[in-house]
C-alpha positions as CSV (number, residue, x, y, z in Angstrom):
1,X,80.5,113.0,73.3
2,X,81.6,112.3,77.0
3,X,80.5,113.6,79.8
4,X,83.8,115.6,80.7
5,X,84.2,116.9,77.4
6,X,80.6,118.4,77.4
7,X,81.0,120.2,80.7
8,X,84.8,121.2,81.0
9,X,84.9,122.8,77.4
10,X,88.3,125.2,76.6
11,X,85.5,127.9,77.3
12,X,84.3,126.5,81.0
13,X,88.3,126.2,81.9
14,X,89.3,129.5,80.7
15,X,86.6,131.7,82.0
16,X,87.2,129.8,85.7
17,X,90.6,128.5,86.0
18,X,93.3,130.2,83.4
19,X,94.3,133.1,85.7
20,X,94.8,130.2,88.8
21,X,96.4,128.0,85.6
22,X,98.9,130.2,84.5
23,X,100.4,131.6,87.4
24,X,102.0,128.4,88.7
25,X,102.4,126.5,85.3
26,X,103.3,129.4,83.0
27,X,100.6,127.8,80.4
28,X,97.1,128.0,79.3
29,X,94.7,125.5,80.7
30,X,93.6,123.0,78.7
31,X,90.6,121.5,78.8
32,X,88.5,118.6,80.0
33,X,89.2,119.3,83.5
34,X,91.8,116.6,84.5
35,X,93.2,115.9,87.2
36,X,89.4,116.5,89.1
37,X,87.5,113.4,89.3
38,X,84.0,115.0,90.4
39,X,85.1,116.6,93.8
40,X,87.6,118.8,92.8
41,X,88.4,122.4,92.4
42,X,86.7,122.1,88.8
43,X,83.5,120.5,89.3
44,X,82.5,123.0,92.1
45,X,82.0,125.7,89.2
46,X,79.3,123.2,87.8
47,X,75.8,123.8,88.2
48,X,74.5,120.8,90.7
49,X,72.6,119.1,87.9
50,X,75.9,119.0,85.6
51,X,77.6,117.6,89.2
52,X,75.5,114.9,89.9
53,X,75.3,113.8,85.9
54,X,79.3,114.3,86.0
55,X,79.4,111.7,89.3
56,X,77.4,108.9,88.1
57,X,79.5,108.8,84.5
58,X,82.8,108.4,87.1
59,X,80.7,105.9,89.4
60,X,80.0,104.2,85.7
61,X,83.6,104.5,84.8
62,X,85.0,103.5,88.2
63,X,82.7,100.6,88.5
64,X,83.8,99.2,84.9
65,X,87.4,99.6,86.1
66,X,86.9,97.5,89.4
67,X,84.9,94.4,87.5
68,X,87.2,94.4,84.0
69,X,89.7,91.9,86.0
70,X,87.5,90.0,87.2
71,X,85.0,89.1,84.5
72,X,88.9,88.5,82.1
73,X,89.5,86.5,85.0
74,X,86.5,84.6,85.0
75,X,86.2,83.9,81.2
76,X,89.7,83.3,80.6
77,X,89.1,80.1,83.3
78,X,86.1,79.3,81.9
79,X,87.0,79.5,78.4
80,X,89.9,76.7,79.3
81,X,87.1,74.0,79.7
82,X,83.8,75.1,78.0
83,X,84.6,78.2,75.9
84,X,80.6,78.2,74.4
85,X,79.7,78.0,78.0
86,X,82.2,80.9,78.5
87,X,81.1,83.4,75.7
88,X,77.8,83.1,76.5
89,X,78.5,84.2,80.1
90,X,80.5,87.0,78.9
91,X,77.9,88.1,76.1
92,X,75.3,88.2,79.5
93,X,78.0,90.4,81.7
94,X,78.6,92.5,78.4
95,X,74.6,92.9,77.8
96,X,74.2,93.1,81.4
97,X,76.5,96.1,81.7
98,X,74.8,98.0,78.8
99,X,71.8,98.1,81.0
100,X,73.6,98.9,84.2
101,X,75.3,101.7,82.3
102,X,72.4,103.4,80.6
103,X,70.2,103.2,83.0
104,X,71.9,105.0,85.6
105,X,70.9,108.5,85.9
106,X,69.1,110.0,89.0
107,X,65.6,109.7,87.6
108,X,66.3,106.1,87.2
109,X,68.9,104.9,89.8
110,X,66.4,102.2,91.3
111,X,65.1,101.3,87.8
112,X,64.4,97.9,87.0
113,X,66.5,97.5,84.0
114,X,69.3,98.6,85.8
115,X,69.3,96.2,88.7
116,X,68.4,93.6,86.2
117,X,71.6,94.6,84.5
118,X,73.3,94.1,87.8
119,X,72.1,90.6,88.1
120,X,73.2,89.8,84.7
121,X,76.6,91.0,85.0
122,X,77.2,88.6,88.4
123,X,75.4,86.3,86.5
124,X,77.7,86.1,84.0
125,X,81.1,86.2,86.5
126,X,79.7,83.7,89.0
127,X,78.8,81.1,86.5
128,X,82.3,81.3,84.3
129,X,83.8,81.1,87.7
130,X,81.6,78.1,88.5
131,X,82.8,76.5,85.2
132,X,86.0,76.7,86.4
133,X,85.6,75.8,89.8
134,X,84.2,72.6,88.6
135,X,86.9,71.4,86.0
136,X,89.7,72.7,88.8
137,X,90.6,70.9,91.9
138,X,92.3,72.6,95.0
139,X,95.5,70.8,96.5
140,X,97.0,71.5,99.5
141,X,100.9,71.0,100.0
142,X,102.9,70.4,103.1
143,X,106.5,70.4,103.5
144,X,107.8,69.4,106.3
145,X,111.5,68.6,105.4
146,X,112.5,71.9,105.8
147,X,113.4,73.6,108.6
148,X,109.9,75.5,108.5
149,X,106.8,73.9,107.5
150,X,105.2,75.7,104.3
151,X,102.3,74.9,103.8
152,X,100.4,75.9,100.5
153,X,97.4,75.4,98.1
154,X,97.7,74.5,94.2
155,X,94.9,74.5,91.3
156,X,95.5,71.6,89.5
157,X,93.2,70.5,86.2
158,X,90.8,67.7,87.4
159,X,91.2,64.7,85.5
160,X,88.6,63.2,83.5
């Protein structure tokens, strides 16, 4: 069960929030606690320990969010040239983010296992990217027929 599911039960948001709820809205609360992200009006009733837990599975989540484009990205590219190479890459972010992911709590923020996990997930982005960058050649264009020069760069497929 999630994190937001385990603190911001139907009981949690009733007892603090359906008189506030129902005034404005006309409805009971529900629960979970959305729209509060960890800073809200909800997660001040937690307790600091439930806070803190509550935080790092949103750091988790919101970390996740920011890298999902741009380990796709990576192995999509990669995947176009060597798509072994590719998987294996991806299998190292995926195994890497396990350990980033499990291993972040505040007993065990500086933990070995999960900075290794961090170093396996770039590992795995920088070296699909670095397939690609190697089978991909940059071209730059100039026009200068028109009546403004453009000017601008083009990934072209290297030939073999």
């Amino acid at each position: 069960v999630g994190v937001r599911r385990k603190l911001f039960t139907k009981e949690f948001m009733k007892k603090h929030f359906e008189e506030m709820h129902k005034k404005p809205f006309g409805e009971s609360i529900g629960e979970q606690g959305y729209p509060d992200m960890g800073s809200g009006r909800y997660s001040n009733k937690l307790s600091y320990q439930d806070w803190v837990n509550f935080n790092l599975q949103q750091r988790i989540h919101y970390n996740y969010l920011e890298f999902i484009c741009v380990i796709v990205v990576s192995i999509l590219l990669a995947s176009l040239f060597e798509p072994k190479k590719a998987a294996y890459f991806g299998l190292l972010f995926v195994v890497g983010r396990y350990f980033y992911t499990y291993y972040q709590s505040p007993s065990m923020f500086y933990s070995k296992l999960r900075i290794m996990g961090q170093f396996m997930c770039l590992g795995g982005v920088i070296g699909n990217f670095w397939i690609a960058i190697q089978n991909l050649s940059l071209i730059h264009i100039s026009e200068p027929t028109r009546l403004l020069s453009i000017s601008y760069a083009v990934f072209c497929l290297k030939k073999k």
